[in-house]
Every structure is written in C-alpha cells, then in structure tokens.
C-alpha positions in Angstrom: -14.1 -26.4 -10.4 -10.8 -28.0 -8.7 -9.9 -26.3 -5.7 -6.1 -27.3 -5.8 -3.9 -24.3 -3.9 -2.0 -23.9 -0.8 -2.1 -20.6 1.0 -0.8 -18.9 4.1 -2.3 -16.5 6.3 0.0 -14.5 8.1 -0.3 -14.0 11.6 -1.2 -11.2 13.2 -3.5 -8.9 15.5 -6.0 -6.3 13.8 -7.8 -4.2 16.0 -10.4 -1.9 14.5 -11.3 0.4 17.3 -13.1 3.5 15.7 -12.1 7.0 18.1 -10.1 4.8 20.3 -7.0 4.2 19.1 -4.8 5.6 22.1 -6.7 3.1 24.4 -6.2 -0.2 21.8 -2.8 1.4 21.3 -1.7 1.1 25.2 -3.8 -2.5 25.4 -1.4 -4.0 22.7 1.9 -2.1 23.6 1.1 -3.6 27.2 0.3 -7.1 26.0 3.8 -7.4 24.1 5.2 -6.5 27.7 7.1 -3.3 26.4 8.9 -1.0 28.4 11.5 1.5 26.0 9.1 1.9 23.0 10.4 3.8 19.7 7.6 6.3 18.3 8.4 6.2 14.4 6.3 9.1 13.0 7.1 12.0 10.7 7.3 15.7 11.4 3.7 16.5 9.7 2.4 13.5 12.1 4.3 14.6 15.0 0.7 15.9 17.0 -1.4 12.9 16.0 1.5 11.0 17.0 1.9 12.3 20.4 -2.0 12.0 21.1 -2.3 8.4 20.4 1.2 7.6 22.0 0.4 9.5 25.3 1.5 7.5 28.3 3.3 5.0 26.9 7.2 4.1 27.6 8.6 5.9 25.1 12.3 6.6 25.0 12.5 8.3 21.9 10.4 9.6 18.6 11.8 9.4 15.0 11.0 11.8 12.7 13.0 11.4 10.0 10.6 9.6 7.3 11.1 9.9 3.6 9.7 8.3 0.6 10.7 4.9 -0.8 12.7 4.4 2.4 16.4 5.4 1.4 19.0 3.5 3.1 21.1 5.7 4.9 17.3 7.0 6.3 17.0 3.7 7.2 20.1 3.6 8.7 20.1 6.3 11.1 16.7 4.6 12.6 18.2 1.4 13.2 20.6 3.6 14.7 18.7 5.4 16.9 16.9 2.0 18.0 19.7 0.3 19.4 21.0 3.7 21.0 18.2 3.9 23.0 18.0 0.3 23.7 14.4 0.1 22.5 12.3 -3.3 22.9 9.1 -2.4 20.9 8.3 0.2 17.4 5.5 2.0 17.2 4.9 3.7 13.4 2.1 6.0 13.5 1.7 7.1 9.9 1.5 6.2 6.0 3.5 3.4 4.3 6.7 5.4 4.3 6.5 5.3 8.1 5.1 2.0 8.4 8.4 1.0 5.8 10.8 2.3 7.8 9.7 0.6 11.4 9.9 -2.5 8.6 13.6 -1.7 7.7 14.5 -1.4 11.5 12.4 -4.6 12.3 14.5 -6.3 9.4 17.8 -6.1 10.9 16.8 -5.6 14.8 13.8 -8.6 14.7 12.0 -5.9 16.6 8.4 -6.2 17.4 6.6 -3.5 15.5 2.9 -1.8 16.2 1.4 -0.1 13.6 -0.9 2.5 13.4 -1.5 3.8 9.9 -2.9 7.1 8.6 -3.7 6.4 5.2 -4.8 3.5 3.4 -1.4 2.1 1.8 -1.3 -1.3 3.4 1.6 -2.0 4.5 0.9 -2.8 7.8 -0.9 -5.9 7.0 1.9 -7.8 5.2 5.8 -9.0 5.1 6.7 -7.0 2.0 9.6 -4.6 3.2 11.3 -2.3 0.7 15.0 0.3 0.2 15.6 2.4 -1.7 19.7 3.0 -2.7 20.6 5.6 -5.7 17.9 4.7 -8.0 17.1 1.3 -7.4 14.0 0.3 -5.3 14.7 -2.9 -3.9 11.8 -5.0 -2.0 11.6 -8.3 -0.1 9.7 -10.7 2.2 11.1 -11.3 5.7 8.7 -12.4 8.8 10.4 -9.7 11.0 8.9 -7.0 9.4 5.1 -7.9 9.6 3.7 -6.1 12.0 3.0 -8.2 15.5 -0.6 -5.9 15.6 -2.2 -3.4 13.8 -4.6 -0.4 15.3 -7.4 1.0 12.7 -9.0 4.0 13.7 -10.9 5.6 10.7 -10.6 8.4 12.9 -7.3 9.7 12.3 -8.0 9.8 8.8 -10.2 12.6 9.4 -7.6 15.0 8.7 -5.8 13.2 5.3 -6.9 15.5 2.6 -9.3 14.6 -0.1 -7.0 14.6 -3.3 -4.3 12.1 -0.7 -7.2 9.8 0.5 -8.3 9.3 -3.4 -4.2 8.6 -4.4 -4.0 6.2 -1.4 -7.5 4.5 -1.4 -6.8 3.8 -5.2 -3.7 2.1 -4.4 -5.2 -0.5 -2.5 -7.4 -1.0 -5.1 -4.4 -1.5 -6.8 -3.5 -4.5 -4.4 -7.2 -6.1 -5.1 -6.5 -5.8 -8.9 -3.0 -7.1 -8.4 -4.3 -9.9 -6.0 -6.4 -11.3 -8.9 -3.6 -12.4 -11.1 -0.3 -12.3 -9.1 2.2 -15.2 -8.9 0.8 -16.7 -6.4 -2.4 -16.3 -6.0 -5.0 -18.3 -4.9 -8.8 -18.2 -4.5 -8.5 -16.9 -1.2 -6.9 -14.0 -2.2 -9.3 -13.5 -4.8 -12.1 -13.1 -2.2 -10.7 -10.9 0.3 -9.5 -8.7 -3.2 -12.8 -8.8 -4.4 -14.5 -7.5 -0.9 -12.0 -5.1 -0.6 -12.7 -3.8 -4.2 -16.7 -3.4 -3.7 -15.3 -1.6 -0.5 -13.1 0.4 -1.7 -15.8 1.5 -4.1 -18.0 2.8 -1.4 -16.2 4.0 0.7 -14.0 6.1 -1.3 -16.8 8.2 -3.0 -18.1 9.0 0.2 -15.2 10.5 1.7 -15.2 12.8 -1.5 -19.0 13.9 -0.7 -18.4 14.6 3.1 -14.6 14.6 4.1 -15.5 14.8 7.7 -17.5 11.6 8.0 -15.6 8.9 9.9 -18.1 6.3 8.4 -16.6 6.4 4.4 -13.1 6.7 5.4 -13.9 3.2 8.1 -15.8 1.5 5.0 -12.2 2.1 2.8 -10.1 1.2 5.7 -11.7 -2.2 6.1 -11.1 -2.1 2.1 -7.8 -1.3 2.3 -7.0 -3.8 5.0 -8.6 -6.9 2.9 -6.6 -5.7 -0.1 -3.4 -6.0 1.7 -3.9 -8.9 3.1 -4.5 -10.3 -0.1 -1.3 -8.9 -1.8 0.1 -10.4 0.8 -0.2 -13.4 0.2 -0.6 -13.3 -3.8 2.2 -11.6 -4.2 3.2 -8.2 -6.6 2.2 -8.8 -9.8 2.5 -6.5 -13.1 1.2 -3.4 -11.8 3.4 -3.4 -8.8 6.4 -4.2 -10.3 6.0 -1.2 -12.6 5.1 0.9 -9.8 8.3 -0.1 -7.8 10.5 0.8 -11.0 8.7 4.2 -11.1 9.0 5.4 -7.5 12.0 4.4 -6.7 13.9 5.5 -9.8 12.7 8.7 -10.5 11.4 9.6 -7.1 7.5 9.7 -8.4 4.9 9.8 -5.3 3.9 6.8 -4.5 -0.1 6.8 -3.6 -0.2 9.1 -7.1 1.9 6.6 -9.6 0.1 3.6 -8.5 -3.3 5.6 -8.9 -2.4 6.6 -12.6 -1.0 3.0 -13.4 -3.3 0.6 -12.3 -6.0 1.0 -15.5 -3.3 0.6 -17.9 -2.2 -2.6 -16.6 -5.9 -3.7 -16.1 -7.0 -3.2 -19.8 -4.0 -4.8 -21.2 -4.5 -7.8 -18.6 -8.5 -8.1 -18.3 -8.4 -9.5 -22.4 -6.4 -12.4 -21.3 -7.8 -13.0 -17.7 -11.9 -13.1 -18.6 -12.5 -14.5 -14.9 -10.4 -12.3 -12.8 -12.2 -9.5 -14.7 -15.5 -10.3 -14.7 -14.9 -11.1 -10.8 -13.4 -7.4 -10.3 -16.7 -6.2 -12.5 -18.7 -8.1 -10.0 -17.2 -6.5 -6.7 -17.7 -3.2 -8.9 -21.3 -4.0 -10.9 -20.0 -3.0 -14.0 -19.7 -5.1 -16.9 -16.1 -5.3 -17.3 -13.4 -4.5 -14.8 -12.1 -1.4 -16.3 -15.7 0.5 -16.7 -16.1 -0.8 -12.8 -12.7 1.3 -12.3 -12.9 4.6 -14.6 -16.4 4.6 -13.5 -14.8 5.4 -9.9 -11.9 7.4 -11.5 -14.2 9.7 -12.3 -16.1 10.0 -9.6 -13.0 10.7 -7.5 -11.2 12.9 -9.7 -8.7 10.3 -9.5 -4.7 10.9 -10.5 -4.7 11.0 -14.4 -1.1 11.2 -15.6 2.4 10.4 -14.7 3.8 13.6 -16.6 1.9 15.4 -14.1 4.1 13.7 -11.2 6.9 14.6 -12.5 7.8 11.7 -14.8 9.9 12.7 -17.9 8.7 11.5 -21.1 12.2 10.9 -22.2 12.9 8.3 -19.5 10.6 5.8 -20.6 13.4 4.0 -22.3 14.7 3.5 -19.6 12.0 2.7 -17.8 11.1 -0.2 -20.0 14.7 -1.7 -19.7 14.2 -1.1 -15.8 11.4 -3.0 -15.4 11.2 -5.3 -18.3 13.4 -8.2 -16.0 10.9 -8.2 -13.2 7.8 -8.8 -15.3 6.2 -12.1 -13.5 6.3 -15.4 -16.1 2.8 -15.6 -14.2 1.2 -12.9 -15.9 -2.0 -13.0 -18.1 -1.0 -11.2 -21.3 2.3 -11.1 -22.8 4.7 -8.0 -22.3 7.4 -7.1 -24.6 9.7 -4.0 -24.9 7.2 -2.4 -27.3 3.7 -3.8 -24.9 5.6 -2.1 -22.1 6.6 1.2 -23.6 2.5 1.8 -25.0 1.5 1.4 -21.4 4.1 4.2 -20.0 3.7 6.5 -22.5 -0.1 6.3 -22.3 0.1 6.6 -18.7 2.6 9.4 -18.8 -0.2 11.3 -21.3 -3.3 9.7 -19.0 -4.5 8.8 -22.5 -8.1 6.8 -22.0 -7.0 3.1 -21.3 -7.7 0.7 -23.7 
C-alpha cells in the first residue's frame, strides 16, 4: 500500500479528568488568563452547571439553548456576550450548547471551554452550524474549535439511558462517516475505528448498570476519537442527510442520526469492501452492518424516523433537499430514487439492507 495523504490535526487541549472536572475546569479557565467568563448552559443543566463553574469569574449564565441553533437564539448570546464584556465561554452541556458557544465564538473570535454532557462531539472539532426557517446551514471556521475540552464521565451519570444510546450512536455515526468522507485519510480511519470498538463497549455497559462511571468513560473516550476524526474527514453521506432532517423538520438530533446511520451503511458497505471490513474489525463481526445491528439491538437503539416525528409525506421533499449536498466522494451512487428507498425505509425502521 501507498501512503499518499495530507492531514491536519487540529489544535487543542483535552483533559480527561474523571470526578474532577470543577478543578480541571478552574486550571484551564486560569491558564487562558480569564477574568469575565460566560457560563453557556441550558435551564435542565442549570445545577451541574453551577457545580462545575463554582468560583470562577463569571459575569453572566446563558440559558437560552435550543436545538439546531436558530439564529435569532444565536443572536441574543452574541448579544449577551458583548453586553457583559465577556473575555472567555464556558458551554457546559450537549452539542446544542457546545453549538451555540460555537456561533458566539464565530462572530466574537472568543475563546471557548467546553464541557460536554453527552457524547455528541462537537467539542472536538471546527464544524459550527444555524439554523434559519428551515434551512440548517453548517461550516468550518478555526474560531469555533474549542481552545480546551474537560471530560468527566462523571457528569454523565445522570444522562438517561434511552439519551446516552441516541447520543453514543451518533458518534458511531462520525466513525462510520470518518471511513468514507471527502476527505478522509488513514488517520482518520484509525482513530474512527478505535472509537467504533469503543463505542461498542462502552455503550452496552452503560445499558447494564447506568450508574457506573466506568462504561460511560469507555464511550466518552469513543466519542472523543470519533470526532476528532469527523473532523478532519469531513461530513460525508450520512451527515448530510442528517443535517437536512434536523434542521428542516425539527427531528431530534442524537435520535435521527441513530435511526440513519444503518441505512447509509448497507447501501455504502457494497461499494466500499475495505472501509467495511475495517468497521467489522473494530466491531468482530463479519461485515459492518451485523457489527452495528448486533449493537442496535443490544441497546434498544432508535428504530424509526416516523417515530420522531418525521412525516412520511415529506420525503419528497426531503430528497430534493438533500439530493445537492450528496459528496462526489461517496462510495455508491445516489439518485432521486437510491435516496428516497433509504428515507422511507428509515422512516418505517424497515431491516437495512
């Protein structure tokens, strides 16, 4: 094999600091020299949030945090940041908290710390993305990638069950995404493939025993490789439907990407044998997709998008949506009627095939 590729790793801090994530918290807040921090952190969040934020600068907590980032939600924070003359953003949350710090950051160039509460991602790369009527529009900017990130496995303690399955299987989402993307390199297919096998154990176990740290640490590290390889591969298939879905018709978005991701993986696996035998691998299945409804099931995984609230009379439009952002990159061939097999099948949660 030639090994001709460039890839770039993004920089950034990652702390993983298991029941200590106040204490890493202050170290990081103190090494960036901040003084009038901005707590970003939704009203459900609003304890955790004041536990791991205690005695820091802050001049003022956000609460306002809504799915898919609308812009005018956005633009009340960037608001509220240069009322209160803020020099630092702290999002303690999900990846609708961690995307809004990312829509102030993108227009303020303000540093951002993350700590996330769920296993989204989005802390770990330079992806931003708005939301305006019904289009979801998403970009890579530098500004918004987190200066440093603070993992404590320990605040997901309290993320229910059916929420840590929808979110743990979006990262896997990522790792699959990872394997074929536009730009994706063999770098990215390690770190998607490590964060698959983790993902894979750790993700079971927090469905056996919700209360122990140690499954919900082994998906966080998953979750954190996976994102830094979507990273850099960039959004592939998968994603791009996704994106469509969420921010057209409002669908959840830990829950879409969960119900998605085995469509897109049987119709791609066919025409990509060594991205799938690699995801088989990090699973030890024979083929990708029995690696991946083998875990479905064992999770009692998200099974269709009707049950999300996706109409079955939208698809039409769904298709036409997303038809102009399928990557030229991408392993088998989409058409109109490829496209519209996958939704409806995903809007049934017929088996994949």
């Amino acid at each position: 094999m030639t090994y001709r590729f460039e890839h770039e790793t993004l920089g950034q801090r990652v702390v993983f600091a298991p029941g200590a994530a106040a204490t890493a918290l202050a170290a990081e807040v103190e090494r960036l020299g901040a003084a009038r921090v901005m707590v970003l952190a939704s009203a459900a969040e609003a304890r955790l949030a004041r536990e791991v934020t205690d005695g820091l600068p802050v001049v003022h907590v956000h609460d306002e945090v809504v799915m898919h980032v609308p812009v005018p939600v956005a633009e009340r924070a960037r608001a509220a940041a240069a009322e209160h003359d803020v020099d630092l953003l702290v999002s303690v949350g999900g990846g609708s908290t961690t995307g809004l710090a990312k829509a102030v950051a993108l227009t303020s160039g303000l540093p951002v710390v993350a700590v996330p509460t769920t296993y989204a991602g989005s802390e770990a790369t330079n992806v931003w993305g708005l939301t305006e009527g019904a289009t979801k529009t998403t970009g890579v900017d530098a500004r918004v990638l987190p200066r440093s990130v603070v993992y404590d496995a320990t605040l997901m303690l309290s993320l229910p069950v059916d929420l840590s399955v929808a979110s743990g299987l979006n990262a896997l989402a990522h790792c699959v995404d990872s394997m074929w993307a536009p730009r994706t390199d063999p770098i990215d297919a390690a770190l998607a493939a490590e964060g698959i096998r983790a993902l894979d154990a750790g993700l079971p176990r927090i469905v056996d025993d919700p209360g122990d740290p140690a499954g919900r640490e082994e998906a966080l590290y998953g979750a954190y490789l996976a994102a830094v390889a979507f990273a850099s591969a960039g959004s592939g298939l998968h994603h791009k439907i996704c994106h469509v879905l969420g921010g057209r018709y409002d669908l959840p978005h830990a829950a879409t990407h969960a119900v998605v991701l085995p469509y897109v993986l049987a119709l791609n696996a066919p025409a990509a044998p060594d991205a799938d035998a690699r995801i088989a691998r990090a699973f030890g299945t024979a083929t990708g997709l029995e690696g991946l409804e083998a875990l479905r099931a064992r999770l009692d995984a998200p099974r269709a998008l009707r049950d999300h609230g996706f109409d079955e009379a939208t698809i039409p439009d769904a298709v036409a949506a997303i038809l102009p952002s399928v990557p030229a990159s991408n392993p088998a061939t989409v058409t109109p009627d490829v496209l519209e097999r996958l939704l409806r099948a995903a809007w049934e949660g017929a088996t994949p095939r």
